[in-house]
VOPANU-793407 format. One record per residue (C-alpha): y, z, x; residue number from 1. Coordinates in nm, 3 decimals. Last residue first. Layout:
BEGIN
{{Y; Z; X}; NUM}
...
END
This chain:
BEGIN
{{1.269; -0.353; -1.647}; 126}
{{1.126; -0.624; -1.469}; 125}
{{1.416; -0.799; -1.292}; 124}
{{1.334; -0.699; -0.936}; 123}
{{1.138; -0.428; -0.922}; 122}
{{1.366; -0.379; -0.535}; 121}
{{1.678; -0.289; -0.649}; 120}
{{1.589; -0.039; -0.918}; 119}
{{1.374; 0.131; -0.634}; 118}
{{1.701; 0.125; -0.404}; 117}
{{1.901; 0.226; -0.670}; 116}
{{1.692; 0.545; -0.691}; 115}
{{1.653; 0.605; -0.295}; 114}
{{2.069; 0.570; -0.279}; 113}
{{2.049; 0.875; -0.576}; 112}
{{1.836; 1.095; -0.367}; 111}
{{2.019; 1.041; -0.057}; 110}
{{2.342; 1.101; -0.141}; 109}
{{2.186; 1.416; -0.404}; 108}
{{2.082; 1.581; -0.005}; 107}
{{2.466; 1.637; 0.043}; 106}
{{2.456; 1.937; -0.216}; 105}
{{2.132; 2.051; -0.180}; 104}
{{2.201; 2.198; 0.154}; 103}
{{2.459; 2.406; 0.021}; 102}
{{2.232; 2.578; -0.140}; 101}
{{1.951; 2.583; 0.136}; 100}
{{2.214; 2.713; 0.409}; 99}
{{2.305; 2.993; 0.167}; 98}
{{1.943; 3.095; 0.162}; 97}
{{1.880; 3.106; 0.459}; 96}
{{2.184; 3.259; 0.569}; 95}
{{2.187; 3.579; 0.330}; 94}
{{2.366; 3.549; 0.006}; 93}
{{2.721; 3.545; -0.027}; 92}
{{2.797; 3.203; -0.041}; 91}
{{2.507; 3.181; -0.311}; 90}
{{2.678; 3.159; -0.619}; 89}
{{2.904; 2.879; -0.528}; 88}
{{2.612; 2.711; -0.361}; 87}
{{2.443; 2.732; -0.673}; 86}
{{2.717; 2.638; -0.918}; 85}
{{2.768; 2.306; -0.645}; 84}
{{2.399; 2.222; -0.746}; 83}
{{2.409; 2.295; -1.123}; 82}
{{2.738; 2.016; -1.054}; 81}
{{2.518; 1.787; -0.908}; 80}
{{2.298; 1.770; -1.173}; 79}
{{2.472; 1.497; -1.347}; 78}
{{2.451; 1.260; -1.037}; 77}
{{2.095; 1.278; -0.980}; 76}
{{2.072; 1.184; -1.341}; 75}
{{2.267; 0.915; -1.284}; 74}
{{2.044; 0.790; -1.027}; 73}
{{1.734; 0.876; -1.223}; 72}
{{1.853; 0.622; -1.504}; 71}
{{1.878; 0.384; -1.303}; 70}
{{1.518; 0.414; -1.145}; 69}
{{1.398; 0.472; -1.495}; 68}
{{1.553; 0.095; -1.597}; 67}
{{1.424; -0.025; -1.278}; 66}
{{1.082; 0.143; -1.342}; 65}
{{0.946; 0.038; -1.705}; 64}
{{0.773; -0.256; -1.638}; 63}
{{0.615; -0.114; -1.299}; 62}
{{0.507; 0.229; -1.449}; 61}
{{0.541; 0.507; -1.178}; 60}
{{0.918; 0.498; -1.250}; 59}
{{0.933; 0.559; -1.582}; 58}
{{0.653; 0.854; -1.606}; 57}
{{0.888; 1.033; -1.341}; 56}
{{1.172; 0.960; -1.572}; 55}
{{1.030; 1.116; -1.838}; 54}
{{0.894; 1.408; -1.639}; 53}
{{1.244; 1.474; -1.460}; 52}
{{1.439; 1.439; -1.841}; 51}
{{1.199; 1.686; -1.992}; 50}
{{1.227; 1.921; -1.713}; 49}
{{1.649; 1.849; -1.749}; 48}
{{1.578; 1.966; -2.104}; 47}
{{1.362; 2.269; -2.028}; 46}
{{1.666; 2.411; -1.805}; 45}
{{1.914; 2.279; -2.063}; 44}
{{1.728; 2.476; -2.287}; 43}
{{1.708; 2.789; -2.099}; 42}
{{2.092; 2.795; -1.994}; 41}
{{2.157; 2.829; -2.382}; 40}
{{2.396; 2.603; -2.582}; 39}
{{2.676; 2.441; -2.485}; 38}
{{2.805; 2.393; -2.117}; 37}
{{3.096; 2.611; -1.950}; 36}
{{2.841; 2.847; -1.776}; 35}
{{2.689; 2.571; -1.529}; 34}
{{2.324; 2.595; -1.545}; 33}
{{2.197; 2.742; -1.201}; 32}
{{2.052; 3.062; -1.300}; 31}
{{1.872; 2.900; -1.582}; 30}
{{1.678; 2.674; -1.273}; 29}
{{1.589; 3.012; -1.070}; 28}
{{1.453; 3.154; -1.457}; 27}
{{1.259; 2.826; -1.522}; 26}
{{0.981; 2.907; -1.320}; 25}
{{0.638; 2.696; -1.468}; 24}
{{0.870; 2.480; -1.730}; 23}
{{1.168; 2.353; -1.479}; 22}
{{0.867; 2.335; -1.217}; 21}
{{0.674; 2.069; -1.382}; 20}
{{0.978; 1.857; -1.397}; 19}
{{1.062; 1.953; -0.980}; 18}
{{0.727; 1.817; -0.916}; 17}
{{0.739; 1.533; -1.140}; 16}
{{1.058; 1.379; -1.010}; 15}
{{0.926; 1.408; -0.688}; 14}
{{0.616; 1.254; -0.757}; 13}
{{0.797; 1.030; -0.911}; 12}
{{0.966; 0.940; -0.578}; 11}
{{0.677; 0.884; -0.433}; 10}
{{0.560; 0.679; -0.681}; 9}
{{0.886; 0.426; -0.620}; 8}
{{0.795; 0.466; -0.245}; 7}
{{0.486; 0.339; -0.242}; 6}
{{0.527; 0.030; -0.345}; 5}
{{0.770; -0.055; -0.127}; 4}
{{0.629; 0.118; 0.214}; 3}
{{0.355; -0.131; 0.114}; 2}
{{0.000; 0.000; 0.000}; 1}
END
């Protein structure tokens, strides 16, 4: 298997991973929600789950994956703010723990260039 093919699945994997997690421990992910959005922390926690298994199952599906690739892009983007929340609330923590906040925050560049480069490479199926 290609570097190409592999790498959409990869990142459903990914996508999976962190889904899965959102309903196994969603108490760290709660923590995170911004304050100034409706409704409870808990169900934005179990909807951005929802949203990673969805587009987990959209990318490891060839006729569905440029439009899930997309869509995980912006998705990458909306959670940034949860991410800037938790390196707000952990600038006081101890140094391991602050460095892994705040290294979430330049680690969504990545992420989303990895999404448009899936989109870009299925081609037109979508």
């Amino acid at each position: 298997m290609s570097r190409s093919e592999r790498s959409p699945l990869l990142l459903a994997g990914l996508l999976a991973t962190a889904g899965v997690a959102h309903f196994a421990r969603p108490r760290p992910f709660d923590a995170i929600i911004p304050r100034g959005l409706p409704g409870t922390p808990r169900a934005w926690t179990y909807a951005s789950g929802a949203a990673e298994l969805a587009l987990a199952a959209g990318l490891a599906l060839p006729r569905t994956r440029k439009a899930a690739a997309l869509a995980t892009a912006a998705f990458f983007v909306g959670v940034f703010p949860a991410n800037v929340k938790m390196a707000a609330d952990f600038r006081h923590h101890p140094t391991p723990q602050k460095a892994a906040a705040f290294g979430r925050l330049p680690l969504q560049v990545p992420l989303v260039l990895w999404a448009r480069g899936v989109a870009r490479n299925a081609g037109g199926r979508s």
